[in-house]
C-alpha positions, 0 to 999 in steps of 0.5 A: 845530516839529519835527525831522521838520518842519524837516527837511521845511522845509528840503528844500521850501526848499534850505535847508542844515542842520547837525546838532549834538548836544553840539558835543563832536566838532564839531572833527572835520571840516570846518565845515558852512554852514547853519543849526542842527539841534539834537537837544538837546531830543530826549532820554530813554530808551525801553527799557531791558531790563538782562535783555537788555543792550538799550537803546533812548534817543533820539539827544539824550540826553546820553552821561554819564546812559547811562553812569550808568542802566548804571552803577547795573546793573553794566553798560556801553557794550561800545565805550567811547565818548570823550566828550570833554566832558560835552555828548556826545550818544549821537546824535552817538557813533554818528554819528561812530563812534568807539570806545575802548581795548576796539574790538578785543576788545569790538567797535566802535560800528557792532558794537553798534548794533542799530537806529536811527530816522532823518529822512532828507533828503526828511523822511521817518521811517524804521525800521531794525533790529528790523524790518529795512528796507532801501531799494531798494539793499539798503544796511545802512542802520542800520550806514551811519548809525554814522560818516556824521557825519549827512550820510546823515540825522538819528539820532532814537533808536538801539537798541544792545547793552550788557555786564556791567561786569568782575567784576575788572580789573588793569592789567599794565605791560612795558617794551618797544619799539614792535615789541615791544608790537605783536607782543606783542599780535598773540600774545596776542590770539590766546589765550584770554586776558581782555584788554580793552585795550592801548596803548604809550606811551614805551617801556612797554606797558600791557595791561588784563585784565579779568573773573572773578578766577581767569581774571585771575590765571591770565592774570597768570601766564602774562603776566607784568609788573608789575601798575600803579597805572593805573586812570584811565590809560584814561579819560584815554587814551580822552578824550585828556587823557593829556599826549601830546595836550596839544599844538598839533601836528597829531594823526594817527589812523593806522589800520592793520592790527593787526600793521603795523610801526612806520611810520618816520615823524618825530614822537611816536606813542602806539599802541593797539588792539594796533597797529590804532589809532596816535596820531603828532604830526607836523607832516610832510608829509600826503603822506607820512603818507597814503603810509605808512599806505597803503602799510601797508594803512591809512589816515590822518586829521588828528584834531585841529590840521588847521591848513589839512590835509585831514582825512579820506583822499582817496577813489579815484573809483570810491569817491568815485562810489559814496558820492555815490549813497548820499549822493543816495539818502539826501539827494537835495538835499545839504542834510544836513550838506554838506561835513562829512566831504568837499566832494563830499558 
């Protein structure tokens, strides 16, 4: 049977499903009732036009073999996706959204992603991208795919943009506080300078330049630092397997504007995207933590280590309202993915 037809299947039955790729990000959110749709076996690259740093591969197809076709044509995922775990389907990367240590020079998961096919809740195949269709709501229906953790419909194959791997790229070390390095950042960003990614962590600020040799050294100069021994600290940074997530406390993703203050806040923080993404270990009052992001014009989830906590940020009801309609209108009976990112839905 098909995934179209077990789709279809299940709606004509009210049966609910629960999608699942690699299993590798099944930790974040909620558990899903139902039975299993699994995308494994869908798999495969339909085009690849390194001339024109496009791809297209079906939603299974495993995150390491992408990364090696692009590696043997000197080229990469523009967001550096986590993989956490070598099971990671490049279905489920969209699906969740999420986006390394280069999201804000690079651009993000959803920046990327061109086109997608999808099997929405009624069963139906539908094209976005390319041949841009867009339902009666005039939704942006490939972007809205990129972080609805498949509660809007199943991603069958994805078209997304890919990048030249960095001809150079250094690892320039400073030590400086937390209001510091944001600030920093914030500054440099604003200059033509060839940063791909910048994270602080334990008194020290770490910023990655990357590109033609002669721009590296130019930006080194004006930059300053120490150049540091960290080629692997990026991957370990973007999988999480830096000793600062080795830990049973609640992990907190505080989302927040690029140039926010530290937040006061009890626990351990690791801050990267030049302040706009910030790790806090703290087994604070959730309260609290939503409060402060809020109030810093963001907002908090508990990434991993919930232990009971609500993951994802409360919604306003005018907000909880409008995603129920598009939750409806994509998956009228609920039965995709319920309750995954909230119970409403």
């Amino acid at each position: 049977m098909t995934l179209q037809q077990q789709i279809t299947e299940a709606f004509e039955h009210n049966t609910l499903l629960s999608i699942c790729g690699g299993g590798s990000k099944q930790f974040l959110g909620n558990p899903v009732a139902g039975e299993t749709l699994s995308t494994s076996e869908h798999k495969g690259v339909i085009n690849y036009q390194p001339d024109e740093l496009v791809m297209t591969v079906r939603s299974g197809t495993p995150l390491v073999e992408i990364r090696e076709i692009l590696s043997a044509q000197q080229q990469r995922l523009a967001f550096e996706p986590p993989s956490f775990g070598d099971e990671a389907t490049i279905g489920g990367t969209f699906a969740c959204g999420l986006s390394g240590p280069s999201r804000p020079w690079a651009g993000s998961a959803r920046d990327s992603l061109l086109g997608c096919t999808i099997i929405n809740g009624r069963g139906e195949q539908l094209h976005f991208g390319g041949e841009v269709i867009k339902n009666v709501a005039g939704y942006d229906a490939s972007r809205l795919m990129v972080g609805a953790f498949g509660t809007l419909g199943l991603i069958m194959d994805v078209s997304f943009k890919v990048l030249p791997v960095p001809a150079a790229e250094i690892t320039l070390g400073f030590g400086v506080s937390a209001s510091q390095a944001v600030a920093s950042v914030v500054a440099w960003s604003q200059q033509p300078l060839p940063i791909t990614a910048a994270a602080w962590l334990d008194g020290k600020l770490l910023i990655r330049l990357g590109g033609a040799q002669a721009a590296i050294r130019a930006a080194q100069l004006q930059l300053g630092g120490e150049e540091s021994n960290q080629s692997r600290f990026w991957q370990q940074l973007r999988e999480q397997q830096l000793d600062f997530f080795q830990t049973e406390k609640p992990l907190w993703r505080l989302s927040l504007p690029m140039a926010a203050a530290p937040l006061n806040l009890a626990g351990e923080q690791l801050i990267e995207w030049g302040g706009a993404q910030r790790w806090l270990l703290s087994e604070e009052d959730p309260q609290a933590i939503r409060q402060a992001a809020t109030d810093a014009g963001g907002h908090a989830t508990c990434f991993r280590n919930a232990q009971g906590r609500e993951i994802f940020s409360p919604l306003s009801k005018p907000m909880l309202a409008l995603q129920q309609r598009l939750k409806k209108s994509f998956d009228p009976k609920g039965i995709l993915n319920p309750g995954r990112i909230y119970a409403e839905l």
